[in-house]
Each structure stands twice: as C-alpha cells, then as structure tokens.
N, C-alpha and C positions, 0 to 999 in steps of 0.2 A: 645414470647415464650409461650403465656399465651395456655391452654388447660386444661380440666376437670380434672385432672389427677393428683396425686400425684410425680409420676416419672418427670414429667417435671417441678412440683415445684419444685423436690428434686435439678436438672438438675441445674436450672434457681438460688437457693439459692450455689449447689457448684463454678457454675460463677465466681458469682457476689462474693461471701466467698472467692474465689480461688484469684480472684485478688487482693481484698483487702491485705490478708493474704500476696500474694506475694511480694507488697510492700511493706508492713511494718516491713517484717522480711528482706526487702534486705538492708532496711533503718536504718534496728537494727546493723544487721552486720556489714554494711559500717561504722557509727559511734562507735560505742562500745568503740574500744581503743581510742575515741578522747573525751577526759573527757568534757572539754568543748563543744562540737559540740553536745555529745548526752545528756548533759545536755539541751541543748535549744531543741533540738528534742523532750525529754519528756515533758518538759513545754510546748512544742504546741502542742503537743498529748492531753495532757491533758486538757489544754485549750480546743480544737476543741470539746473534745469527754464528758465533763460537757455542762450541759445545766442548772441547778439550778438557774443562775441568771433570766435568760427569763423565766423562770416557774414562779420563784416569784413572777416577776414584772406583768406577765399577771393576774395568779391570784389575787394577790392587787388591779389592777384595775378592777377586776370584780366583787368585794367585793364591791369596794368604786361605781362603778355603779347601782348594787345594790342596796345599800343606799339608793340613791340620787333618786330613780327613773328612769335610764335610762336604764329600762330592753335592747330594742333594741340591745345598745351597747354591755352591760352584753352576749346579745347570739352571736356577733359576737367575744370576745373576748373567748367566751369558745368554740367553732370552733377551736381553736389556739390549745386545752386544749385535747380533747376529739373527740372518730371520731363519737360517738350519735349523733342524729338528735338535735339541739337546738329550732329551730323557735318557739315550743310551750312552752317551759319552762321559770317555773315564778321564784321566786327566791328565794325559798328555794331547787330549784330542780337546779337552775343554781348553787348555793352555793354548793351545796352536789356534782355536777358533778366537780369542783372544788378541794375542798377537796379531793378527790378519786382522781383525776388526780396527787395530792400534792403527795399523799402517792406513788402511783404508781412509777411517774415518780423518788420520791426521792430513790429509788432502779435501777431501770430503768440508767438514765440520770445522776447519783449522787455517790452513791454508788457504783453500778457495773463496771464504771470505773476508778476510783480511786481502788479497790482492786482488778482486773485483773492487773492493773499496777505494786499494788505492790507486786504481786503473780509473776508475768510472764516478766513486762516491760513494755515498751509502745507499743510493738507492738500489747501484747495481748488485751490493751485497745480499740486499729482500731479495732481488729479482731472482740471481745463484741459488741464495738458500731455498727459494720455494722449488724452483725446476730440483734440485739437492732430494729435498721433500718428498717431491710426487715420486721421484725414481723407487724411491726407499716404499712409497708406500703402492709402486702399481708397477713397478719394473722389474716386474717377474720374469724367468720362464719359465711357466706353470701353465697347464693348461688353462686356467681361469683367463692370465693377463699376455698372454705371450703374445699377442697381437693387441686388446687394448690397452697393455702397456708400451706397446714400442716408440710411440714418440715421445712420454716420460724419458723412458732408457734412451734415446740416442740423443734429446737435449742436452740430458746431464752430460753425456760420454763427452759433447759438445767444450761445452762450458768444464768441465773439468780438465779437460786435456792439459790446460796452462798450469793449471794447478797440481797435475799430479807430478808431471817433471820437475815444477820447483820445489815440490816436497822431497821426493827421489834426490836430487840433487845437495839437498838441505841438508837427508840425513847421509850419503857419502861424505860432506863434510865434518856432520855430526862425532861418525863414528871415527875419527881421527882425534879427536878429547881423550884424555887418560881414560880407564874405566869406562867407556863408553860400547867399548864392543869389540871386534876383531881388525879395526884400523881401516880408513878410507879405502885403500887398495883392494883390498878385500869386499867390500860393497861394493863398489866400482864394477869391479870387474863382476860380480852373481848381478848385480843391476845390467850391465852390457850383455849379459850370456839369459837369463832369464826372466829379464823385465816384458817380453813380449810371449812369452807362452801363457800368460792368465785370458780366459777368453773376453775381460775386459779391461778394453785399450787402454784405464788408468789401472784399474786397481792392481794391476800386474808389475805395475812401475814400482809403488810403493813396498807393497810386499817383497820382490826382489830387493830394494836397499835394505830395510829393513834385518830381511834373511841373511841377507850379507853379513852388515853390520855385526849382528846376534851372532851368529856363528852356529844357526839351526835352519831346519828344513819345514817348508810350510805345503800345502797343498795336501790333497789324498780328495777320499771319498769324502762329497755331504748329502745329506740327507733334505729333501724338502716337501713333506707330506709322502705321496708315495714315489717321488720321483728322486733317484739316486743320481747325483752329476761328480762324474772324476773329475777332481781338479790335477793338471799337471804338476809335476813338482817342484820347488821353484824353491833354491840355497839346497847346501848340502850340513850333516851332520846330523842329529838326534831332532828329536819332537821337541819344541819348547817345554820348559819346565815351568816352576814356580818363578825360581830365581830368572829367567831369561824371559820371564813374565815381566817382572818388574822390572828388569832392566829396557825393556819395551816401551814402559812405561816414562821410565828415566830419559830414555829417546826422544817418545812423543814431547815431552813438554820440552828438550833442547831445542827440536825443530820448531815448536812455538814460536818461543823468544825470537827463535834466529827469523822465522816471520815476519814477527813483529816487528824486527829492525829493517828487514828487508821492503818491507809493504811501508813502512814511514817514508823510507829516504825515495823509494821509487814515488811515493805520495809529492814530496816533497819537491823532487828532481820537476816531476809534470807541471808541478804548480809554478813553480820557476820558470820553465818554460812558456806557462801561460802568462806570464806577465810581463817576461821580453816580449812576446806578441803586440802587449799593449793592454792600458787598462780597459778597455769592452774586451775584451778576451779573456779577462782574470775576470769581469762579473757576468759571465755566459751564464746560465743557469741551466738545470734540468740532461736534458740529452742533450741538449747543445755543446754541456761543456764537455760531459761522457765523450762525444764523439770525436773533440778536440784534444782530450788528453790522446786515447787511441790511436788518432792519426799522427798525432808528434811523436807519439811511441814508436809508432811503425817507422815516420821518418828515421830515429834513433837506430832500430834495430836493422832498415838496411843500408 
C-alpha cells in the first residue's frame, strides 16, 4: 500500500486499526456476561499488550555490556531499544539511547495500556497497542514515511498524550523514594523547564522526569540512515552511564507498579460508578460501556 502520500497512509492505518478494533470489541462482547471468560480475556490482553519486562531486561544487559567492555554487543542490544543508527556509538551515547528508550517506552508499552484498559476495557488496550505499533513501524521522518506515515504518528501522539503525563507524573513521584534518584523537586521542576522542547509532544514529557529524577542529561545528535536530527537537550549533568542505566531501569519498573495501582482503582472507581447508574448500565457491553466509563470520567474531571 506503501506511496508518497498521506491518504494512503491514512488508508493503510484505518485497515490495519479497523481490524484490530473489530476483533477486539467482538471479543469484548462475546465474553462480557461471562465473569470468568472475560476475566482471562483481560489478563491476556494485558499480558500481550505490556512489554516492560523485555525493556528492562534488554536495557540491563546493555548497561552491564557497557561495563565490561563489550560495546559490540551494547550496539546490538540497543537495535532492540531504538530505531537510531548504533554501529558508531560508544557508551555513554549507547547508555543515553537507553535511558530515552526506558522513559519513552515506559508510557508507550507500560502505562498507555494498562490505562486504556482501565478507561475503556481490554479492548481499548489492542486498539492503543496496535495505533502504538504502526507509529513504531511507519512513523518516521524519513524520506521513505514522512508523509505515509503521518497518520500513524499523529494517532499515537493522539492516544498517548494521557499517558505520557501520567507516567511524567508517576516518576516525579517516583523519584522522591530513597535511592531512587535526585528527589521529586528536582524532576519536577526539569519536567516543567524541559518536558516540551522533545519534538514529540509525549516523548518529551517522559524523558524530562526521567532526566530529572537520574540527575543526567538526555538528547544530542541521532543518526537515522543518512539523516542526522538534533535532538534538544533535555535535564542537566553528565551522559548516562552504566550505573544511571540501571538505575533507569529501577525507575521504570517503580512506575509500573505505581500503574498498576493506579489503573486498578481508577478501573475500579468507573465500575462503581456504573453500577450506581443501575444494573443495564453495569452489563453495557462492547463501546457502549468504553463510552460510559469516559463520559463519567469526564463528568469526574470537570
């Protein structure tokens, strides 16, 4: 489908969204009234649609490559991380592509479906993950996608937005834990001062608390085929190292959990509310209910 063209990215993202979409709201409906059936249906949705474990684990070992001296390795594990050229990066520049990948994907891959889930269901998790997906795989700017990927990249930017401030958020409280980093105050304030100069309106968020937190400096030169894009600079102090690698890591999975609690009770809260409604309003099924949690939500939030 591929062509120079916006419309036929749009084309090629309604598809590929359409199908997804259609299974997993036929998937919602079918199980809904089956307490038990659509309980396991969400546990594998959610399962499928986290990736936090595999982030961590590749970043740790690219830290502990690092280390030891085996840049090599180091650039093939950050291939895994980041779609930047590696071959020539030494390692504080492997470390920093790292950390940025930590921060990114822990909104990305972490957060955004875990609270689509508890906003919508599990359907609306596939729905996240796949738009997630295509960004990753056509939301270039590259000559090839810079136009048939633009409606990939501005879905996700879309559908991420909620998620990247609650991760941003997650880790300024993060880093207020012993050991965790340079203290809330300090994220805080590089999240307020530098969350908006990344030229994308999440990724920027994260990385700034992140930068904070760690008490290092992210952004510079990347490389992507023959095209070089300055990123701005975003936290102050040194290049990440090994150890502020892993302490990245340490991060990522706090904000996890803190997720995971957060995306229960707000699950939780919704469903409550659909039940003061009234029982047809607790067995809505499909986008009906999606739209009912939402709008109570919105009542909530104004």
């Amino acid at each position: 489908m591929w062509r120079p063209s916006r419309a036929a990215g749009a084309a090629y993202v309604f598809l590929l969204m359409g199908a997804t979409a259609a299974a997993a709201v036929s998937l919602d409906r079918l199980l809904r009234r089956r307490s038990h059936a659509y309980f396991a249906f969400t546990a594998v949705v959610v399962w499928a649609t986290l990736g936090g474990r595999s982030l961590r684990e590749t970043a740790s070992g690219l830290a502990e490559a690092v280390e030891t001296g085996r840049i090599d390795e180091a650039r093939r594990l950050a291939r895994s991380l980041v779609g930047r050229e590696t071959a020539d990066l030494d390692g504080p520049e492997l470390c920093r592509a790292a950390v940025e990948s930590l921060a990114d994907n822990t909104a990305d891959a972490i957060v955004g479906p875990l609270l689509w889930c508890a906003l919508a269901g599990p359907a609306a998790a596939c729905i996240y993950r796949a738009a997630n997906t295509l960004d990753a795989m056509v939301g270039h700017r590259n000559e090839r996608y810079e136009r048939f990927g633009w409606a990939a990249a501005r879905l996700d930017d879309v559908l991420t937005w909620p998620a990247a401030r609650l991760a941003a958020l997650l880790t300024v409280s993060a880093a207020a834990l012993p050991g965790s980093g340079k203290g809330a105050a300090t994220a805080l304030r590089i999240l307020r001062r530098d969350g908006d100069r990344h030229p994308s309106p999440n990724a920027g968020q994260v990385e700034a608390a992140f930068a904070g937190a760690l008490g290092v400096r992210l952004g510079g030169a990347n490389r992507y085929g023959d095209l070089i894009e300055e990123r701005p600079r975003i936290g102050q102090g040194p290049l990440p190292d090994p150890e502020a690698t892993r302490r990245a890591v340490r991060l990522c999975a706090i904000v996890s959990a803190a997720a995971c609690a957060v995306s229960a009770l707000l699950s939780l809260g919704i469903q409550a509310l659909s039940v003061e409604r009234g029982p047809r309003a607790s067995l809505r099924t499909g986008s009906g209910l999606a739209s009912f949690r939402i709008s109570r939500l919105w009542e909530i939030v104004r």
